[in-house]
C-alpha positions as CSV (number, residue, x, y, z in Angstrom):
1,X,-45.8,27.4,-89.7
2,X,-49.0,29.3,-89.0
3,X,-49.5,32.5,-87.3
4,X,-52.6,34.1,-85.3
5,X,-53.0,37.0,-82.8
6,X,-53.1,36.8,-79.5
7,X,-56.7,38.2,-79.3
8,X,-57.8,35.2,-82.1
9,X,-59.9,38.1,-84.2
10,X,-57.3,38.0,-87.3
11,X,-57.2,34.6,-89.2
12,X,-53.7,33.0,-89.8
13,X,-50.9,34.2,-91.9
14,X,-47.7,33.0,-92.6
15,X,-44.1,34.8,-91.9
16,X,-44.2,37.5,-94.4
17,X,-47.4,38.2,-93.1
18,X,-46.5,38.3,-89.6
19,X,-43.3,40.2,-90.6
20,X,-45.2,43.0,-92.4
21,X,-47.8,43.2,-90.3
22,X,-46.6,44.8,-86.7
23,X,-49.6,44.7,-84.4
24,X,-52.6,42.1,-85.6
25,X,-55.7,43.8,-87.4
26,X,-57.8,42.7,-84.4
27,X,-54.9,44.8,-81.7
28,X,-53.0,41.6,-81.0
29,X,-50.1,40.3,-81.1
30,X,-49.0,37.5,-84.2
31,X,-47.7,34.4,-82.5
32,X,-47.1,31.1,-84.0
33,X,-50.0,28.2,-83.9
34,X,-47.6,25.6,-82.5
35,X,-44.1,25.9,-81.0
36,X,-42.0,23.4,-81.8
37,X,-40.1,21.3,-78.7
38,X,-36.8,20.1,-79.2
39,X,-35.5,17.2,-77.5
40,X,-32.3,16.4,-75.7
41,X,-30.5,15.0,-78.4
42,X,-31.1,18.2,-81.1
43,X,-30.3,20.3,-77.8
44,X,-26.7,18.3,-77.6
45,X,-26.0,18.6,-81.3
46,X,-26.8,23.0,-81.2
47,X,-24.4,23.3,-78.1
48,X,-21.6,23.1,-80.7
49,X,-22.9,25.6,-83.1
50,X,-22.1,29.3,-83.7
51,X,-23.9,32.0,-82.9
52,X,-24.8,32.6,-86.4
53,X,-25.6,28.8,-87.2
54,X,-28.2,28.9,-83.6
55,X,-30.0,31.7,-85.4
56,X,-30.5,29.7,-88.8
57,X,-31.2,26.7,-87.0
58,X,-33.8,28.4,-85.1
59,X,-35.1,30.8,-87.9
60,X,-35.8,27.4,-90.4
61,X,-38.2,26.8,-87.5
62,X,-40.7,29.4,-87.7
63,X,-39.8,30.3,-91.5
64,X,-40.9,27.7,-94.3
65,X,-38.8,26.9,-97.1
66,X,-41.0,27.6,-99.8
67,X,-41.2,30.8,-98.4
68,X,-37.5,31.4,-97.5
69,X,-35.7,28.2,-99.4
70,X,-32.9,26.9,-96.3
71,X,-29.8,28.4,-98.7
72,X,-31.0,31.4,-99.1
73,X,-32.3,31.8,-95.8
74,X,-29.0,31.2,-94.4
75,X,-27.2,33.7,-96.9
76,X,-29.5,36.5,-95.6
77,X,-28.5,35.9,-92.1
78,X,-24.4,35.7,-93.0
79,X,-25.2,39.4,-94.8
80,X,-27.1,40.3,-91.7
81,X,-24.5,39.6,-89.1
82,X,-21.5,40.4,-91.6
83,X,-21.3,44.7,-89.7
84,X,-20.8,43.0,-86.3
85,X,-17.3,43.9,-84.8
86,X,-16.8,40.8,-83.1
87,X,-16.1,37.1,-84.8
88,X,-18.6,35.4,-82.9
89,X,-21.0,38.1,-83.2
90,X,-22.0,38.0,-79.7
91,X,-19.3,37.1,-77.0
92,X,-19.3,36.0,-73.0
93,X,-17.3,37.8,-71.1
94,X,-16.5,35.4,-67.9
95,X,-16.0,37.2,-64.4
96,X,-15.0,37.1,-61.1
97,X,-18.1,35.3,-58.8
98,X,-19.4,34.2,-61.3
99,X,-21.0,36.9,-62.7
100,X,-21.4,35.6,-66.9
101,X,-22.0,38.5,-68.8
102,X,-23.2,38.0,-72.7
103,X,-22.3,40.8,-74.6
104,X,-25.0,41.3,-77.5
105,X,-23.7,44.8,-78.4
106,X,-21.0,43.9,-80.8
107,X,-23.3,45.6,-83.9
108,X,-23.6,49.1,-85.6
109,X,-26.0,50.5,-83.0
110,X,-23.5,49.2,-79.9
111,X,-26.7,47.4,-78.9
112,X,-28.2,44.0,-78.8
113,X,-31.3,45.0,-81.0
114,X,-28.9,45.3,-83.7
115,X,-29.0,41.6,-83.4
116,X,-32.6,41.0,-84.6
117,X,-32.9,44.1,-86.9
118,X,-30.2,43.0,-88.8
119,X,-31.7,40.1,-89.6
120,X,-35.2,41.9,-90.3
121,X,-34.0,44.1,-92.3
122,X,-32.6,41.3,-94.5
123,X,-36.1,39.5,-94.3
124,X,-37.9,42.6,-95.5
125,X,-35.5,43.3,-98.0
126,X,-35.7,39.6,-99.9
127,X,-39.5,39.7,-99.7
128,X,-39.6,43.6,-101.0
129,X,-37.6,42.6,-103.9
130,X,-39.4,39.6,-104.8
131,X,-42.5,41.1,-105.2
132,X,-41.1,45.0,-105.7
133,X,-43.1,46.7,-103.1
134,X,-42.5,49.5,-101.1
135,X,-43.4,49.9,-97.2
136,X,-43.8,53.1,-94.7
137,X,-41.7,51.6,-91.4
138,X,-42.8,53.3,-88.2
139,X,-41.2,53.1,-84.8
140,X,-41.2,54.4,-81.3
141,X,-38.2,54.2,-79.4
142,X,-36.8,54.8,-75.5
143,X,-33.6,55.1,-77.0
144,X,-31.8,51.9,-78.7
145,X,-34.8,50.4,-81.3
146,X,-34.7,53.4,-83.7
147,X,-31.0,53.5,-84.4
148,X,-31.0,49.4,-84.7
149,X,-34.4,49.8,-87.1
150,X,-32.4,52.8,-89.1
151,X,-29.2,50.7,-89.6
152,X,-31.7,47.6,-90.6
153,X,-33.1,49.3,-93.6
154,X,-30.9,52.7,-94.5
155,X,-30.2,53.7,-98.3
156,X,-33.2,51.0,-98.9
157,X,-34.9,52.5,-102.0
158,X,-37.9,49.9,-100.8
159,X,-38.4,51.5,-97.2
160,X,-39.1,54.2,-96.0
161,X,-38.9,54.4,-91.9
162,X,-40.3,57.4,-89.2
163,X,-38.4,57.1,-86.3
164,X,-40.2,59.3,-82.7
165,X,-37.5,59.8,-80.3
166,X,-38.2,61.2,-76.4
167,X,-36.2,64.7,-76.7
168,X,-33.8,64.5,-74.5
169,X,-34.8,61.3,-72.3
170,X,-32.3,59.4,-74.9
171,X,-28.8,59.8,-74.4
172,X,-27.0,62.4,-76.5
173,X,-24.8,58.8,-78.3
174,X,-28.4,57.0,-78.8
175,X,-30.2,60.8,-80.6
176,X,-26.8,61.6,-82.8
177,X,-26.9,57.8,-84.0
178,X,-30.5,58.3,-85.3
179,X,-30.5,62.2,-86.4
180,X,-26.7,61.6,-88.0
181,X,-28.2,59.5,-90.2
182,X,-28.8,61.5,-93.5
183,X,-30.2,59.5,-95.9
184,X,-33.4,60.3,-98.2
185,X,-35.1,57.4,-96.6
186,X,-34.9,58.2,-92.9
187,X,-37.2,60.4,-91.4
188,X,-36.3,61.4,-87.5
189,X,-38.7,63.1,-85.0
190,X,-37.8,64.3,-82.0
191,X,-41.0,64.4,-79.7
192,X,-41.1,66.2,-76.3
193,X,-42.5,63.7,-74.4
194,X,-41.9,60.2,-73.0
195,X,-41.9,56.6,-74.6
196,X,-45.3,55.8,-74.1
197,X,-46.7,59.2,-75.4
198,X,-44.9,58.7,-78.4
199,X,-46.3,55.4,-78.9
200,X,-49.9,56.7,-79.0
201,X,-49.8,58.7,-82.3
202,X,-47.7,55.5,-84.0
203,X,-51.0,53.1,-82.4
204,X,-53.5,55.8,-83.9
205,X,-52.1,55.2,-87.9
206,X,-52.1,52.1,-87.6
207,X,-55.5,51.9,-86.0
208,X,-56.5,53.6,-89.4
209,X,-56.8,50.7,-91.4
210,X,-57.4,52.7,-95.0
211,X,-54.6,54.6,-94.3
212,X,-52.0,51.8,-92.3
213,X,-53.3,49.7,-96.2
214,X,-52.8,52.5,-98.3
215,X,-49.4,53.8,-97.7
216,X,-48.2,49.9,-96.3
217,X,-47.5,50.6,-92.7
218,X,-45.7,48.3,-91.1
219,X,-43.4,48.2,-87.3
220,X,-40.1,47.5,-86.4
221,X,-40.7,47.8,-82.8
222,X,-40.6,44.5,-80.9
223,X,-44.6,43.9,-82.0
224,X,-43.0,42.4,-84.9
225,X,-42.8,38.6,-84.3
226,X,-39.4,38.4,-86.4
227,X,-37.7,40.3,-84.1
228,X,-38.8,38.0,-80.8
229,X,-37.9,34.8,-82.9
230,X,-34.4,36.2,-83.4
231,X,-33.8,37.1,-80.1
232,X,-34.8,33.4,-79.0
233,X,-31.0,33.1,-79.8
234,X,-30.1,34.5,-77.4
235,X,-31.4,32.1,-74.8
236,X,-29.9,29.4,-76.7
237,X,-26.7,30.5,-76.5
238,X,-26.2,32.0,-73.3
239,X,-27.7,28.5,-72.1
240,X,-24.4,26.5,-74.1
241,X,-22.3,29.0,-72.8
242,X,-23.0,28.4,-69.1
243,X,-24.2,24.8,-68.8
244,X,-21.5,22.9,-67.1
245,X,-22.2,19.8,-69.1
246,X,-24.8,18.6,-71.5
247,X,-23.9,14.5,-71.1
248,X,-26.6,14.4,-67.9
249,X,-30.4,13.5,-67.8
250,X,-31.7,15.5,-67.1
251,X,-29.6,18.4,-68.8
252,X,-28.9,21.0,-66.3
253,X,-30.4,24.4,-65.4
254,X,-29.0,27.9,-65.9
255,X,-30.4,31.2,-64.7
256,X,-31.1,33.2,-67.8
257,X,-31.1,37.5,-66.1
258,X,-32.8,39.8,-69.0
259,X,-33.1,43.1,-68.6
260,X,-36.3,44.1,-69.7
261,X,-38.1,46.9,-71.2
262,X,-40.9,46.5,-73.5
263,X,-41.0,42.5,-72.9
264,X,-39.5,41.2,-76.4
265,X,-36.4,39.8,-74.7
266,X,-37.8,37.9,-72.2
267,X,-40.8,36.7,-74.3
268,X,-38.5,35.3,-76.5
269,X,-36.8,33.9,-73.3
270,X,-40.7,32.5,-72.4
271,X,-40.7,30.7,-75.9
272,X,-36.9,29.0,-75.6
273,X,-38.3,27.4,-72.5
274,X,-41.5,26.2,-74.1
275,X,-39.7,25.0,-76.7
276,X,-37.9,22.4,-74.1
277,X,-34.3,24.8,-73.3
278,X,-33.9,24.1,-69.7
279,X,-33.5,27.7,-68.3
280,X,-35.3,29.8,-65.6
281,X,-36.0,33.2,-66.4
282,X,-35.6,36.8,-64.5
283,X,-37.2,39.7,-65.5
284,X,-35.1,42.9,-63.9
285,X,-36.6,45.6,-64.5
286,X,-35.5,49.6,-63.0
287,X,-38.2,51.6,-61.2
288,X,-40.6,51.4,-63.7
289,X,-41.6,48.3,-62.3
290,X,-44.9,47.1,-64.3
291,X,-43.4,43.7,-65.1
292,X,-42.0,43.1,-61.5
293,X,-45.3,44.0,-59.9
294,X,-47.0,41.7,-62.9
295,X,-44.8,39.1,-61.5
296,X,-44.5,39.5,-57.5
297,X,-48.7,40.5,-57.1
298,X,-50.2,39.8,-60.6
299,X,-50.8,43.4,-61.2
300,X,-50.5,44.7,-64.5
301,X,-51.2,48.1,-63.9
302,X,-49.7,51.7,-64.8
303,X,-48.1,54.0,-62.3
304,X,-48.6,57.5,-62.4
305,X,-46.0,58.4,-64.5
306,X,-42.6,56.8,-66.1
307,X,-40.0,57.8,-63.8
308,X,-36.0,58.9,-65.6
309,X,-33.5,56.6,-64.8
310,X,-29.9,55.7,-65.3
311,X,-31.3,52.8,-67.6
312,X,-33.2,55.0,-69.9
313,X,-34.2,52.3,-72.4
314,X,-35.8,50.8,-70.1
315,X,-38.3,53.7,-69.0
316,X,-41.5,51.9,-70.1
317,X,-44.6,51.7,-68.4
318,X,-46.4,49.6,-71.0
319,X,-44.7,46.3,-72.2
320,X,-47.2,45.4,-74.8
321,X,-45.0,42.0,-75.3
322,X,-46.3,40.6,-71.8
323,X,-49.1,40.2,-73.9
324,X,-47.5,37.5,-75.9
325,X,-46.2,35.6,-72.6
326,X,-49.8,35.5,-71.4
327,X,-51.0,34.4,-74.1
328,X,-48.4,31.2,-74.3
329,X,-49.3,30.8,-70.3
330,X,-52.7,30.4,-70.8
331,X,-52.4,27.8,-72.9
332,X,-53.1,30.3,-76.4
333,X,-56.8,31.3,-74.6
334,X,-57.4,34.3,-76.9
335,X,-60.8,34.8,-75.9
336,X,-59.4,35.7,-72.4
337,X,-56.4,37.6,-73.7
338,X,-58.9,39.3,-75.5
339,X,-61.0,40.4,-72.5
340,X,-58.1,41.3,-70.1
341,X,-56.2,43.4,-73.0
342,X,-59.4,45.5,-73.5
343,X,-59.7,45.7,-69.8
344,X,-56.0,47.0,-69.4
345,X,-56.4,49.4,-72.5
346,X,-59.4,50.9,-71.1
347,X,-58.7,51.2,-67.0
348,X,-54.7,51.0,-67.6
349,X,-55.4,48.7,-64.4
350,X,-55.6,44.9,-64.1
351,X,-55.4,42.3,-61.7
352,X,-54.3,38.9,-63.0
353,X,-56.8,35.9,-62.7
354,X,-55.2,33.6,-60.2
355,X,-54.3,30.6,-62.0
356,X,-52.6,33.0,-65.1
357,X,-50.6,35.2,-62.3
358,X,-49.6,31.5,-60.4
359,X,-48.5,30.2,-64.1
360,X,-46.3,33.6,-64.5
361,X,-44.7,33.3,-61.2
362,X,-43.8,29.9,-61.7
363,X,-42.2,30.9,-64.8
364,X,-40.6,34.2,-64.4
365,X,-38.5,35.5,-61.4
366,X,-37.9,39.2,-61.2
367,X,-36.1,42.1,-59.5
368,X,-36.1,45.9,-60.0
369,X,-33.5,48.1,-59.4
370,X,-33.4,51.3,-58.2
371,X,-30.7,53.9,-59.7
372,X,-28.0,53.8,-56.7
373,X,-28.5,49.6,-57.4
374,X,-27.8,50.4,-60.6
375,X,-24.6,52.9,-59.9
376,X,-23.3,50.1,-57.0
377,X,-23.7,47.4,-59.7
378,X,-21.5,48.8,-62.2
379,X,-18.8,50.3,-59.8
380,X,-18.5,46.6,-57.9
381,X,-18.0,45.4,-61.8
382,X,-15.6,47.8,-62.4
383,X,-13.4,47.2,-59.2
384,X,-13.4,43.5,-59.1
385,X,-13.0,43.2,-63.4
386,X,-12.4,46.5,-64.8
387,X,-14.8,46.2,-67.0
388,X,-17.4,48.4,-67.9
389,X,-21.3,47.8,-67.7
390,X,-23.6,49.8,-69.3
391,X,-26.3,50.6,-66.9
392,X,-29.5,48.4,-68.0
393,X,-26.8,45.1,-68.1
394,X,-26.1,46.5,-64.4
395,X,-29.4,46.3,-63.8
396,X,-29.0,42.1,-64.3
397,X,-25.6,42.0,-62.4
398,X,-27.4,43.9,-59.5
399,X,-29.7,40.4,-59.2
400,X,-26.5,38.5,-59.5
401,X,-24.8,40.1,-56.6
402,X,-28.0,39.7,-54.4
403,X,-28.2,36.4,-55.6
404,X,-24.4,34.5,-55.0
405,X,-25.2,31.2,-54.7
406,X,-23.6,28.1,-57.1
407,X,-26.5,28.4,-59.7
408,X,-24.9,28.8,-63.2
409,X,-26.2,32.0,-64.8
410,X,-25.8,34.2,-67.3
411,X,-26.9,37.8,-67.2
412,X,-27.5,39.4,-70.8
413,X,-25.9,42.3,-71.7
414,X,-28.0,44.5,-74.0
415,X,-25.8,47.8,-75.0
416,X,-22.2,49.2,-74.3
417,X,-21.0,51.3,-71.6
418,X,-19.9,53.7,-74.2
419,X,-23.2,54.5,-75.0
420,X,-24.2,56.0,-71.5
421,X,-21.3,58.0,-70.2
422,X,-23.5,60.2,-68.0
423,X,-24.4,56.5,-66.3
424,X,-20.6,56.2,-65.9
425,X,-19.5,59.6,-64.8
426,X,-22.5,59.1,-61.6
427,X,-21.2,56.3,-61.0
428,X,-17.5,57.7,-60.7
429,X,-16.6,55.9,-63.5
430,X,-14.5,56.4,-66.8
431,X,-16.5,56.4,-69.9
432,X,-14.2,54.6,-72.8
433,X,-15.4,56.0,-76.6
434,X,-14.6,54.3,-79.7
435,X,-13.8,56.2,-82.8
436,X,-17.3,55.6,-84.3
437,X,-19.1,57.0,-81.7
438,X,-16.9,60.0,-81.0
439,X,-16.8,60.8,-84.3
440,X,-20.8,61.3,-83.6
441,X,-20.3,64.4,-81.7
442,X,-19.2,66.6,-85.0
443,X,-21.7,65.2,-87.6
444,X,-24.4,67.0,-89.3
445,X,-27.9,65.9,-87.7
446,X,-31.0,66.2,-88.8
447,X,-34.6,65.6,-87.2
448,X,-38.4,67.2,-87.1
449,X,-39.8,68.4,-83.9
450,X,-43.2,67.5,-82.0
451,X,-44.2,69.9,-80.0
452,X,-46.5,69.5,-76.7
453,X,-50.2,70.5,-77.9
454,X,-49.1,69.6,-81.4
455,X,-51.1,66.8,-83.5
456,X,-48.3,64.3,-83.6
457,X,-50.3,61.7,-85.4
458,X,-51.2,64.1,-87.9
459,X,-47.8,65.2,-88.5
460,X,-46.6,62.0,-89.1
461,X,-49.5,61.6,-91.5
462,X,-48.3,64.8,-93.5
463,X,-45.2,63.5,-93.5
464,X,-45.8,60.1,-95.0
465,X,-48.1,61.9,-97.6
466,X,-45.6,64.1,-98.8
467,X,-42.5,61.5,-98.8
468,X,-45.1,59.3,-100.8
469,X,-46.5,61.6,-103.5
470,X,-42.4,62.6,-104.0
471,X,-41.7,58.9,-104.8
472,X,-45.0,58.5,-106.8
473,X,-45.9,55.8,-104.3
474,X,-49.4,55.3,-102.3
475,X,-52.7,53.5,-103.1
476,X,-50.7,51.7,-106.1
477,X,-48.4,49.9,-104.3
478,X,-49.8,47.0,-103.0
């Protein structure tokens, strides 16, 4: 299994090279060469797997064995999953109208990017050892990705990873499970400004190539393919969950609601159906509505500013994974990819070409929803089930309830209520801790500002200079 970018500037590489390379030398994004189509039968034979056996199934896919033998490959994903709180890892939750809601926030983090980092973490950790080599992780996050990415690789002697957090646009649960953290390899910064302004200093190291070689940057954000191929899971499942039968030809269709931020989930969702799962996609998104508009009027293009909502995780105006999903739409056309990427990253305004934004709409539905959706969305739950929603899985049970109709669906659930109780308590709801997470609120924390009018990049630089010359690492580690 091959790799190349989505801009076709980089050569190929294989899955340790995809893993620990983020973003593509050439600004793109690594996809693999082929995807594999499954038929009908191999689609019967998964709907009686596991959770955890779907993932290994799908992972000895895209991963070769000479590079990851099948045994041990499966041992790193029964280590990966073996924090999870639940049996089955991930579990659907079956409620009244039908709403099907797939709880992928049974992990450290209470959120469903503990999924894939889990399993990343492993992969980095069984290549790192193999060849003893040490890498410099950097990630942005909007709330849930740098907790998950910390959990991945913590106490690694391997790794170490600089985490920039929005000051005070997380919720107070997401910033104490990053800056509670207090191990010699984490490195927290708490930046005042949004999600995409923090992304910018994280773009500029890696844009340094001498530097991004010499002290082995790598990401952890969803540019990493390993990440997307996890979550293609999650597609799986949810469709075995909610078919009504698999003994028909054709096999039937289910509704597949992602909540969507920065794209990973539902690109992954993109690459289930290429690879032959028979599912139709939503993209709900809240007011920052890029990937709606993409959808709706083909236009990719930034609005003045990222507006705060109730689903803070989702606050993102640029979803550099719609990137990938273009890509697979226009039939791996990098040259074109290429052009409008450039365009975008210059004007921060694109208009589809017609038969790419006719390919997306035939692919993807979409809704955004504004706050009071949102708040309606979870109190509705909450009086017909009594159970909790955190406020981005609200955001797909807001499509479901404007959508009652006998389609079977499945709305994907990517964090626990108990990580947004100021979502709850607006909503006039009861917020329900666990022990970990109170526990939170009377840790030690620890974190580095970033101030407005500060050099952030350079910061981060000085800071991956000094952790590196205290580990005698740098130019020698290769």
């Amino acid at each position: 299994m091959e790799y190349v970018s989505t801009r076709g500037g980089a050569g190929t590489v294989d899955f340790e090279g995809a893993l620990f390379s983020g973003y593509a030398p050439d600004g793109g994004l690594f996809m693999p060469r082929r995807i594999p189509l499954l038929d009908g039968d191999t689609l019967r034979r998964w709907s009686h797997l596991s959770y955890p056996e779907l993932v290994k199934e799908l992972c000895s896919l895209f991963i070769t064995a000479d590079l990851v033998p099948r045994s041990a490959l499966n041992d790193l994903i029964d280590k990966a999953f073996s924090r999870f709180r639940h049996k089955d890892v991930v579990h659907l939750s079956r409620l009244k109208d039908g709403l099907n809601v797939l709880e992928l926030w049974h992990g450290v983090t209470y959120a469903f990017k503990d999924l894939s980092l889990s399993c990343t973490g492993q992969f980095l950790q069984y290549f790192l050892e193999k060849k003893q080599k040490h890498v410099t992780v950097l990630v942005g996050t909007s709330g849930d990705t740098g907790s998950s990415a910390i959990e991945g690789v913590r106490g690694q002697k391997n790794v170490d990873i600089f985490v920039l957090l929005p000051k005070g646009l997380c919720t107070q649960i997401q910033e104490l499970q990053m800056t509670t953290v207090i191990e010699d390899n984490v490195h927290v910064f708490a930046a005042h400004g949004n999600s995409d302004e923090i992304d910018e200093p994280i773009k500029e190291l890696f844009a340094d190539v001498d530097f991004a070689r010499k002290y082995n940057l790598m990401s952890l954000n969803s540019v990493n393919w390993s990440r997307i191929m996890v979550q293609i899971a999650h597609h799986f499942y949810a469709y075995f969950q909610c078919a009504p039968s698999l003994d028909t030809t054709p096999l039937p269709l289910v509704e597949i609601v992602v909540p969507t931020g920065g794209g990973g989930n539902i690109t992954a969702g993109c690459i289930a159906l290429k690879m032959g799962l028979p599912i139709r996609l939503v993209a709900v998104v809240n007011s920052n509505d890029i990937i709606h508009r993409t959808v709706q009027h083909g236009d990719f293009s930034l609005s003045e500013s990222v507006k705060a909502t109730l689903a803070s995780a989702m606050d993102i105006q640029e979803p550099y994974n719609v990137e990938r999903i273009l890509w697979l739409l226009s039939g791996s056309d990098s040259q074109l990819i290429k052009m409008l990427m450039e365009r975008f990253s210059v004007s921060k305004n694109l208009k589809l070409p017609e038969d790419l934004h006719r390919k997306l709409s035939e692919t993807l539905r979409s809704c955004s929803a504004s706050d009071e959706d949102i708040m309606r969305a979870m109190q509705r739950c909450w009086e017909e089930n009594h159970y909790l929603l955190c406020p981005h899985s609200a955001v797909a049970a807001h499509y479901h309830y404007s959508h009652l109709d006998s389609t079977p669906r499945c709305c994907l659930a990517p964090a626990s209520a108990a990580k947004f109780q100021d979502a709850l308590l607006r909503a006039s709801l009861v917020p329900q801790l666990p022990p970990e997470i109170t526990a939170l609120m009377t840790m030690e924390t620890r974190s580095t500002p970033l101030e407005r009018g500060q050099n952030w990049a350079q910061a981060l630089r000085e800071q991956i200079k000094a952790t590196a010359q205290r580990r005698g690492q740098g130019a020698t580690q290769t």
